[in-house]
C-alpha positions in Angstrom: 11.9 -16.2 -50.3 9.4 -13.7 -50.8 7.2 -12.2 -47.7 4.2 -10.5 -48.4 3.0 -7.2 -47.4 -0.2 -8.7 -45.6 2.0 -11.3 -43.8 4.0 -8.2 -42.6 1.0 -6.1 -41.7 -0.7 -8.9 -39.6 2.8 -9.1 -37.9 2.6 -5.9 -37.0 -0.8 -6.0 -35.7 -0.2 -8.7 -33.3 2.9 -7.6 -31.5 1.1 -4.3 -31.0 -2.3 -6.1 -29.5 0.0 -8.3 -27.5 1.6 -5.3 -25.9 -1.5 -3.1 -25.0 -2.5 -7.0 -23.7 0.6 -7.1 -21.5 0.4 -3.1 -20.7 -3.2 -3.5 -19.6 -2.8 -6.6 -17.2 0.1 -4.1 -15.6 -1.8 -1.5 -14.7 -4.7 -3.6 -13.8 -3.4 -5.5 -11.3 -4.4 -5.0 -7.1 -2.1 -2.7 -6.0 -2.0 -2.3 -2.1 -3.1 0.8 -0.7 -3.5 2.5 3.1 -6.3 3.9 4.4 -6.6 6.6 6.8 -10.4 6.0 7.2 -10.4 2.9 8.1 -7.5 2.4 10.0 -4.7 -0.1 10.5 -7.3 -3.4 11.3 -8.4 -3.0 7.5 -6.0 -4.3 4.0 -7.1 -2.2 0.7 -6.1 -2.6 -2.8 -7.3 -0.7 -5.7 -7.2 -2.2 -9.3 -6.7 -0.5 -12.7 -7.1 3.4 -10.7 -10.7 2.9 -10.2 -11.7 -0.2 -8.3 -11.0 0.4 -4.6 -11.7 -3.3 -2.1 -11.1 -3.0 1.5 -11.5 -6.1 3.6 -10.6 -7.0 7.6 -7.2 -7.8 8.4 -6.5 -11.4 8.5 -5.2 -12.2 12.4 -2.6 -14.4 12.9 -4.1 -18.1 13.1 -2.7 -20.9 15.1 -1.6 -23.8 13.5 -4.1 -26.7 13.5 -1.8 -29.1 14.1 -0.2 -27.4 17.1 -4.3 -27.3 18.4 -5.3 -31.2 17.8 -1.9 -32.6 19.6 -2.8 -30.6 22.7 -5.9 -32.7 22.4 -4.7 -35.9 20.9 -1.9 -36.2 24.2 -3.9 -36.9 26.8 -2.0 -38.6 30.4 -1.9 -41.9 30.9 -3.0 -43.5 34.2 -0.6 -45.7 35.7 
């Protein structure tokens, strides 16, 4: 069985492209960072070293369904 040098070659190409693929998503993925500026009320992340998003911290939310069984038992009269 004979393998040819193209077959080899394109191969070769493809491993290296799927590893600057896998290398890239890596280091482009959100990476949390803190801020100073902003303070402890605010969550950043910066993606790929350049791309810096802050947004509010998300407060702790209460359940909905410990909310709508307060409201659903109501007393009976009797």
């Amino acid at each position: 069985m004979t393998i040819s040098r193209l077959s080899l070659k394109a191969l070769a190409i493809a491993v290296v492209v799927a590893t600057l693929a896998g290398a890239t998503l890596l280091l482009a993925r959100p990476q949390p960072i803190e801020s100073a500026v902003l303070g402890t009320d605010w969550e950043c992340t910066q993606t790929a070293f350049v791309l810096t998003t802050c947004a509010p911290r998300v407060q702790q939310a209460i359940p909905a369904a410990e909310t709508s069984r307060k409201e659903a038992i109501r007393p009976t009269r009797g």
